[in-house]
C-alpha positions as CSV (number, residue, x, y, z in Angstrom):
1,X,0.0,0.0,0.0
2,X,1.1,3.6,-0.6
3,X,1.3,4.7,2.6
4,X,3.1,8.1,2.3
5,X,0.0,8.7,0.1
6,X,-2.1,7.8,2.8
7,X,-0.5,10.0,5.6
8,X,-0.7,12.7,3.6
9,X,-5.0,12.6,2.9
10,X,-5.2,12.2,6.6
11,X,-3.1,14.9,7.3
12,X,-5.1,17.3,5.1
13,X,-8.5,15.5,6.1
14,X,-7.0,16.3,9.6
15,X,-6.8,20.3,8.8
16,X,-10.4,20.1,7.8
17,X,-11.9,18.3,10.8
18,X,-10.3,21.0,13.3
19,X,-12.3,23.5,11.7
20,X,-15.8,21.9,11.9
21,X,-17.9,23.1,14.6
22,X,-19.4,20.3,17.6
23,X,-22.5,20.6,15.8
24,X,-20.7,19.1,12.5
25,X,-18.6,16.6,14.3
26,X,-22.0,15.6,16.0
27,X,-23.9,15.1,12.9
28,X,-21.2,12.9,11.0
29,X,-21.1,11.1,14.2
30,X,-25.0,10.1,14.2
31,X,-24.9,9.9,10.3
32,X,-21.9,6.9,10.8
33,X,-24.8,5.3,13.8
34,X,-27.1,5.2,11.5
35,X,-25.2,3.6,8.6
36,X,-24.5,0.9,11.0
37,X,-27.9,-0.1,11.8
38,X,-28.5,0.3,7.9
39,X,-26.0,-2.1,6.9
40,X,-25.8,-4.6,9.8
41,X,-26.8,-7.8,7.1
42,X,-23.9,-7.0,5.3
43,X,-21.2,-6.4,8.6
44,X,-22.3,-9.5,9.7
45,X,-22.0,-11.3,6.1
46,X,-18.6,-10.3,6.4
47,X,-17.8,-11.2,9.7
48,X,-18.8,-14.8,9.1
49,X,-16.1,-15.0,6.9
50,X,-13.5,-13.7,9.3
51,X,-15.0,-16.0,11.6
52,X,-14.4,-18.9,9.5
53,X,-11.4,-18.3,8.8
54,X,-10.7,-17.9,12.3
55,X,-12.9,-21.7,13.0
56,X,-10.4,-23.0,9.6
57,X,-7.3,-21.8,11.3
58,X,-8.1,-23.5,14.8
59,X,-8.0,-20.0,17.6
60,X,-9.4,-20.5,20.7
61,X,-12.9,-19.5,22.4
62,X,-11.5,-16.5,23.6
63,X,-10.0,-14.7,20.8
64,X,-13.2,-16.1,19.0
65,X,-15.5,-14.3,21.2
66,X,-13.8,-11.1,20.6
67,X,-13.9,-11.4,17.3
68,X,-17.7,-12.2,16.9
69,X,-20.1,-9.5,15.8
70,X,-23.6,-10.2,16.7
71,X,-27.5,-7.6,15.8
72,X,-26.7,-6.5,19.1
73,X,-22.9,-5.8,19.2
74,X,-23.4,-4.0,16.2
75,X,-26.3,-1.7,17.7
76,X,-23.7,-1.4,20.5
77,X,-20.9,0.1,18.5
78,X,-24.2,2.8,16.8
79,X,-24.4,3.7,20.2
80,X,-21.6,4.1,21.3
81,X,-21.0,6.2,18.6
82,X,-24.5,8.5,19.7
83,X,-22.9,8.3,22.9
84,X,-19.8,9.8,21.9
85,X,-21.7,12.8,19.8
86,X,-23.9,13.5,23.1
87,X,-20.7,14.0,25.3
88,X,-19.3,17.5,25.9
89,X,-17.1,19.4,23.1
90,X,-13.8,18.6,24.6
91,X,-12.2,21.0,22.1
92,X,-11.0,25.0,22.6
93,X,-11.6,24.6,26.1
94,X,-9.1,26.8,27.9
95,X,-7.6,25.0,30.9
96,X,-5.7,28.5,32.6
97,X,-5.5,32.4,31.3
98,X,-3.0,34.6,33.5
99,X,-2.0,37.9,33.3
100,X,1.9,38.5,33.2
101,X,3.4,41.4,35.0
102,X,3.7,43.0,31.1
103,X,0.1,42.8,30.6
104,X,0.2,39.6,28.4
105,X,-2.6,37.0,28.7
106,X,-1.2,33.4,28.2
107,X,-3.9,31.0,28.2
108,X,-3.9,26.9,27.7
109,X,-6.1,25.9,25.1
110,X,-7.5,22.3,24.1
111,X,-7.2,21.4,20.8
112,X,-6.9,18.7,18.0
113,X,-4.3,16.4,18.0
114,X,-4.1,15.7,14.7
115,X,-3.6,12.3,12.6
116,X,-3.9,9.5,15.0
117,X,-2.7,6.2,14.5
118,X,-4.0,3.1,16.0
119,X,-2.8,-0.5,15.5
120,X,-4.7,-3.3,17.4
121,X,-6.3,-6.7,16.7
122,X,-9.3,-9.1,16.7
123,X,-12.3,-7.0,17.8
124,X,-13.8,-4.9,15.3
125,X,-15.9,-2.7,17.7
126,X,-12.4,-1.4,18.8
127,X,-12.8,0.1,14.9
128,X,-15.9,1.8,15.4
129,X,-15.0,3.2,18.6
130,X,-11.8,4.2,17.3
131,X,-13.1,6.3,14.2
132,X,-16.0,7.7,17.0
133,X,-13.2,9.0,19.5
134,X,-10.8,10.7,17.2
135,X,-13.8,12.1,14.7
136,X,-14.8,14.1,18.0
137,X,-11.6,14.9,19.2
138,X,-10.8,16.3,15.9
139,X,-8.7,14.6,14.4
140,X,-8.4,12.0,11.8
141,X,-7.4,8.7,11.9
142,X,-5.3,5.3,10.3
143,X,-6.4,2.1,11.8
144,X,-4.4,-0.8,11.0
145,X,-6.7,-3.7,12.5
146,X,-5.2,-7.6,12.5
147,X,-5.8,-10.1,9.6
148,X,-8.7,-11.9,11.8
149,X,-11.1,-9.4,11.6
150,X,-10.0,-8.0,7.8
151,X,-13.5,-8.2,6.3
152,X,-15.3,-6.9,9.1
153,X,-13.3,-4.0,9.7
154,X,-13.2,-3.6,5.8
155,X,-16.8,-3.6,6.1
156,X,-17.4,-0.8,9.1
157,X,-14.7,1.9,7.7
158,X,-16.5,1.6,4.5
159,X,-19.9,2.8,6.0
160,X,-17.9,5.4,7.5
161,X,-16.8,6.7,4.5
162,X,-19.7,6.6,2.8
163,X,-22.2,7.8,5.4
164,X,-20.2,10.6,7.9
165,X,-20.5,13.0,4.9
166,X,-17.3,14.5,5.5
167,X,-14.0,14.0,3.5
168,X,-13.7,10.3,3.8
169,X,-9.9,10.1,4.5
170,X,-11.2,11.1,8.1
171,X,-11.1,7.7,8.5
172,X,-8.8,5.1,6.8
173,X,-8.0,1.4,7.0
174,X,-4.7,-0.4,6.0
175,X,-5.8,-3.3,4.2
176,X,-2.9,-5.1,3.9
177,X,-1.9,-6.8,7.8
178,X,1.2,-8.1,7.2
179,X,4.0,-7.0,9.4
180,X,6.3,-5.4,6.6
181,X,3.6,-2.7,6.2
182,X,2.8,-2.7,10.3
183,X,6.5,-1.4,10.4
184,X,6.6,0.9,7.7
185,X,3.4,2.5,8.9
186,X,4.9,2.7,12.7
187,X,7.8,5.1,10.8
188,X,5.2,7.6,9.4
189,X,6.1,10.3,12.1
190,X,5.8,13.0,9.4
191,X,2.0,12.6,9.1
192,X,1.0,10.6,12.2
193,X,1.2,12.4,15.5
194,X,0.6,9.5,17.9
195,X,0.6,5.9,17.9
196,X,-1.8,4.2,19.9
197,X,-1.0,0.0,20.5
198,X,-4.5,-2.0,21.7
199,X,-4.1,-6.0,21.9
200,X,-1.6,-8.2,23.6
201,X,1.9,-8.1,24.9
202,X,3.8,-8.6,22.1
203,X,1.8,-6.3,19.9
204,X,2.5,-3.2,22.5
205,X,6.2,-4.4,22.9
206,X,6.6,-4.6,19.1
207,X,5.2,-1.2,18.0
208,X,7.4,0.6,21.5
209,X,10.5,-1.4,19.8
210,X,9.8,0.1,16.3
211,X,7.9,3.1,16.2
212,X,9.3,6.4,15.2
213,X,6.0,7.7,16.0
214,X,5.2,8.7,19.7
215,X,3.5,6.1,21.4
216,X,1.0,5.7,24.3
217,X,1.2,2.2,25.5
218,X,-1.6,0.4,27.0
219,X,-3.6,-2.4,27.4
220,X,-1.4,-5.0,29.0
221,X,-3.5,-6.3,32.0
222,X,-2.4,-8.6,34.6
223,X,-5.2,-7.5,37.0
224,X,-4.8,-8.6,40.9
225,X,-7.6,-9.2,43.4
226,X,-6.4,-9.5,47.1
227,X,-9.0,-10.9,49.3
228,X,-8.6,-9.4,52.9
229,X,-8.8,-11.3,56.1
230,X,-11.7,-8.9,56.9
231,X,-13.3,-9.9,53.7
232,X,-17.0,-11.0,53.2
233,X,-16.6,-14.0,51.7
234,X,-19.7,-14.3,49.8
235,X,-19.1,-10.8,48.2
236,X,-15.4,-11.8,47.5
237,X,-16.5,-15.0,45.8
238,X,-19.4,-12.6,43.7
239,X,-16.7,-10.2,42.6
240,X,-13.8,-12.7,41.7
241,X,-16.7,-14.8,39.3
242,X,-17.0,-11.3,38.0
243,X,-13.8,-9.9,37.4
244,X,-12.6,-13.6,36.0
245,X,-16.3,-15.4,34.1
246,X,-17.8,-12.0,32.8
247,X,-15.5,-11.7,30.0
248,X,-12.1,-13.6,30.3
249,X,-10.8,-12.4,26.8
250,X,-10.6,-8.6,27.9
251,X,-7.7,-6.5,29.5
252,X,-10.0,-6.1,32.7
253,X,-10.5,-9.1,33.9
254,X,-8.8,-11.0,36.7
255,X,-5.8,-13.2,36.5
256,X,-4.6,-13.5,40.2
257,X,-6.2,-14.0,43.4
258,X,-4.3,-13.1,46.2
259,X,-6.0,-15.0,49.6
260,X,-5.0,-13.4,53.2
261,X,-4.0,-17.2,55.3
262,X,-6.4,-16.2,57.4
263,X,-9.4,-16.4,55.3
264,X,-8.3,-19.1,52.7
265,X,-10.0,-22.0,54.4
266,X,-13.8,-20.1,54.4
267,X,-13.6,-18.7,51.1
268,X,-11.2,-21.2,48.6
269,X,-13.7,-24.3,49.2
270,X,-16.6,-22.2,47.5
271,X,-14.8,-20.5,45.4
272,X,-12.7,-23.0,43.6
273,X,-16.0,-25.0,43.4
274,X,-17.5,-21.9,41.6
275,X,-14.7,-21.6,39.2
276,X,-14.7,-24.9,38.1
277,X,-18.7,-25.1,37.4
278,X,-17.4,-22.2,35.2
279,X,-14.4,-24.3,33.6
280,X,-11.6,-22.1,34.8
281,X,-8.4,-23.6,35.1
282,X,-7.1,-23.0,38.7
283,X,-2.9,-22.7,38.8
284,X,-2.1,-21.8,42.6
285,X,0.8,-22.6,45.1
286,X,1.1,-25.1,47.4
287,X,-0.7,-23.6,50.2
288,X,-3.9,-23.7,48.1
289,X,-3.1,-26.9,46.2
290,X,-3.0,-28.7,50.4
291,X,-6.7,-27.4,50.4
292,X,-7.7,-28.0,46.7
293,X,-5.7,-30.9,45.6
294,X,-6.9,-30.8,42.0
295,X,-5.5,-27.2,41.3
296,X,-2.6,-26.8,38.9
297,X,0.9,-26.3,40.3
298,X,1.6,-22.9,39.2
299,X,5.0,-21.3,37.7
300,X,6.5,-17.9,38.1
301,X,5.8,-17.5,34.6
302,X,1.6,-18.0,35.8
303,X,1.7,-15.3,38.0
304,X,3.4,-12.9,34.8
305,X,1.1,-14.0,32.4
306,X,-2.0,-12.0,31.2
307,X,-4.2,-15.4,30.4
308,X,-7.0,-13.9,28.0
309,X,-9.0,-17.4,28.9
310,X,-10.7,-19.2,31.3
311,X,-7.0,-19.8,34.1
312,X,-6.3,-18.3,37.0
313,X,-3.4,-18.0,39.1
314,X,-3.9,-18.1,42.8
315,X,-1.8,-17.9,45.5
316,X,-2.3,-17.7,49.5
317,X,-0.2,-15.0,51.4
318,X,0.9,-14.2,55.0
319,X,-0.7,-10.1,54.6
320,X,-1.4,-7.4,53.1
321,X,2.5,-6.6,52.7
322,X,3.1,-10.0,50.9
323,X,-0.3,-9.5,48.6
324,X,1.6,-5.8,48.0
325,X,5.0,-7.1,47.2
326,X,4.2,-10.1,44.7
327,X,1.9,-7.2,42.9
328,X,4.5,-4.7,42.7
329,X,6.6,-7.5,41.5
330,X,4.1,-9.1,38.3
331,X,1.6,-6.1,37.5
332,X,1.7,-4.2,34.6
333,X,0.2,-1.2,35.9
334,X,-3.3,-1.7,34.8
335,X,-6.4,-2.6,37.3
336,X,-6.2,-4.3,41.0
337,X,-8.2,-4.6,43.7
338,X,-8.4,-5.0,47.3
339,X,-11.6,-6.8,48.9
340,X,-11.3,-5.7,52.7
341,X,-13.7,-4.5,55.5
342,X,-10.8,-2.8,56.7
343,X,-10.5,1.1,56.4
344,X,-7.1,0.9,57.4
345,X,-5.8,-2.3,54.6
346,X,-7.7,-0.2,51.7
347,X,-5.8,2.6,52.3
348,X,-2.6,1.2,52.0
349,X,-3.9,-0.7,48.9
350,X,-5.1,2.9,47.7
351,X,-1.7,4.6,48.6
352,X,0.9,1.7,47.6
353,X,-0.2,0.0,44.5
354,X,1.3,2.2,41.7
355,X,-1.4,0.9,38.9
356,X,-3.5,2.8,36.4
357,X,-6.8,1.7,38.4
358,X,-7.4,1.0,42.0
359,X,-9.9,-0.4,43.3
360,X,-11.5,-1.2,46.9
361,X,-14.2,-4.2,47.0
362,X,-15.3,-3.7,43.2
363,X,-14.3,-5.7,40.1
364,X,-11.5,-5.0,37.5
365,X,-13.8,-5.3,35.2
366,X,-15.0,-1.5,35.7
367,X,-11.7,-0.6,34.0
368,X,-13.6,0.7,31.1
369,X,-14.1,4.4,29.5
370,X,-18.5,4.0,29.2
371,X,-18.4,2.4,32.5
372,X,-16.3,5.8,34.2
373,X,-18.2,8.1,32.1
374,X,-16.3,8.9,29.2
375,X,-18.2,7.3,26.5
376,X,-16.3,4.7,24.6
377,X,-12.3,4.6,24.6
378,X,-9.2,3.9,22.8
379,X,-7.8,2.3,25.6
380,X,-6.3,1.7,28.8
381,X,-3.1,3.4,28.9
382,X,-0.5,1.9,31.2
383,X,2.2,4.6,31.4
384,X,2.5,7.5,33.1
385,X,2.6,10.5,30.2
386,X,0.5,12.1,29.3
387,X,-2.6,10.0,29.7
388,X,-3.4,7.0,32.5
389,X,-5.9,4.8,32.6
390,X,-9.5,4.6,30.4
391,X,-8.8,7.3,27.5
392,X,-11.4,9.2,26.7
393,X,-11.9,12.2,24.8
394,X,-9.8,14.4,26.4
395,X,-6.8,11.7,26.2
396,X,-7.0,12.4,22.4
397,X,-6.5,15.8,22.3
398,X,-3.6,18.2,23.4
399,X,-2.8,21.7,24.2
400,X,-1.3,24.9,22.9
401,X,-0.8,28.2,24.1
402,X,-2.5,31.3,23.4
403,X,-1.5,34.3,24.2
404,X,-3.0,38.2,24.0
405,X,-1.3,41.4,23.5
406,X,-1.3,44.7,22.6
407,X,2.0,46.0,21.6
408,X,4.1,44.5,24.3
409,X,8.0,43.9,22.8
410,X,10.8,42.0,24.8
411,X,13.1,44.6,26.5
């Protein structure tokens, strides 16, 4: 594909956006809802294919489940996209306007970022969402989905184009997935002004490793939930089912449970019994494995690993300071959780645990941009620049400053 060709139509589509009022940006954005719901036989026509090729090629549940459209995820991602248009203009907003001792006025501004880029894989509603975001943000976008979900994502870009009625290179897809044109388009940094990873590790490691392009990383989630002495059990057991069951395949959900000694012999029976009417694989250590004798021996590399399926690593610990120290060691920043009836413990937990997303007796799974207000999201970003946690609107745009005079020189 030409890509230089294709940096450069965003870029200019990206000069028009910025101009449109909230009332345009709106408008395109209900337009693109509607075109959804218009052409939902023929998104999921297309989707079956990826989906059979997926079935042909032998990927698991999980990745399969992600990668499945259905009537209803489909009037989902419309939506999310009339979500997006009802949310506040989060452009020219001006953050700060001081006087300076020479009369200037410098003032912080909000505005477009630009041309964003996104690479990420099997789950075509991250497509819609994507296009929803930046088109309200102001900016215009190159998405660069994976090979599993070509057709449908081939299919949703195309109602874009043809129904936001604005210059269609506000929105384009890079058809061809191999991973010679991945890393070609990760060195566009003259036309792209951020590059935005969403799937698994090796994805995120691969486009930090090769980009030219500023990047915001996210996504990665080996969540922890550490179950308190002071617990309830029967709420613990409700939120763990949660955070692991709900959806295993996402970035939210659980893959360790961390059980205080002195509530693992009240809480594991039930629970490991509730997992495996579920089918979750339970890895644990061999304090757990002396109560449940059919759990898994766990490895080191267990308690690293983000599973994206139905396993979970468990392990039993002394306190809340072991619990802390084996998260600090294996989290990558993203969601944990401490389930406590003490004030005290979720305080520490609050204070200590250096993640993107803390929580006290809730699930990960909340780690989500509609579920903390912002409308759909991007992502959840892992790092600490810039932008942390769900990104929303406002974690696509940037700032510049503006200032006021009237006549003032530099002495």
């Amino acid at each position: 594909m030409d890509l230089i060709k294709i940096g450069e139509n965003a870029k200019l589509a990206a000069r028009k956006i910025r101009c449109l009022s909230a009332e345009e940006r709106n408008a395109a954005l209900l337009s693109c809802a509607a075109g959804l719901c218009n052409n939902l036989e023929y998104i999921l026509a297309e989707n079956e294919v990826d989906l059979k090729n997926a079935i042909d090629n032998h990927v698991g549940e999980a990745l399969l489940d992600r990668l499945k459209l259905s009537p209803e995820r489909i009037l989902s991602m419309a939506d999310g996209l009339r979500q997006i248009a009802a949310l506040p203009d989060p452009l020219g907003e001006v953050l700060a306007m001081n006087t300076m001792p020479n009369g200037l006025k410098i003032g912080k501004q909000r505005v477009a970022m630009g041309v964003i880029g996104i690479i990420y894989e099997a789950r075509p509603n991250v497509t819609s969402d994507a296009f929803g975001l930046c088109l309200k943000a102001g900016s215009s976008v190159i998405l660069r989905g994976g090979k599993e979900a070509i057709h449908s994502n081939i299919a949703i870009v195309k109602v874009f184009r043809e129904n936001s009625g604005l210059p269609e290179d506000i929105v384009t897809l890079i058809t061809d997935t191999s991973r010679e044109t991945a890393n070609r388009f990760m060195k566009l940094k003259e036309y792209v002004d951020v590059l935005i990873p969403r799937g698994g590790a090796g994805l995120i490691q691969s486009v930090i490793e090769n980009s030219t392009i500023p990047v915001i990383e996210t996504g990665i989630g080996n969540c922890h939930i550490f179950v308190d002495e002071t617990a309830d059990a029967d709420n613990a057991i409700r939120i763990i089912m949660n955070a692991k069951t709900q959806r295993p395949a996402v970035c939210n959900a659980c893959e360790t449970v961390l059980i205080h000694k002195g509530i693992a012999k009240r809480i594991l029976p039930e629970l490991c019994e509730q997992l495996y009417s579920k089918n979750v694989e339970i890895r644990a250590d061999s304090n757990v494995k002396a109560m449940i004798p059919s759990v898994i021996d766990a490895t080191d590399e267990d308690y690293a690993t983000e599973f994206h399926d139905y396993i979970l690593a468990m392990r039993v610990v002394d306190d809340i300071d072991c619990a802390l120290a084996h998260i600090e060691k294996y989290s990558t920043g993203h969601s944990e959780a401490i389930l406590t009836e003490s004030y005290k413990n979720s305080q520490r937990f609050l204070d200590e645990v250096d993640s993107a997303c803390v929580y006290v007796n809730a699930s990960t799974r909340f780690t989500d941009g509609e579920q903390f207000g912002f409308g759909a999201e991007i992502g959840i970003s892992t790092q600490k620049l810039h932008a942390r946690g769900p990104m929303g609107l406002k974690e696509l745009t940037t700032t510049k400053y503006i200032i006021y005079g009237n006549g003032q020189i530099r002495e």
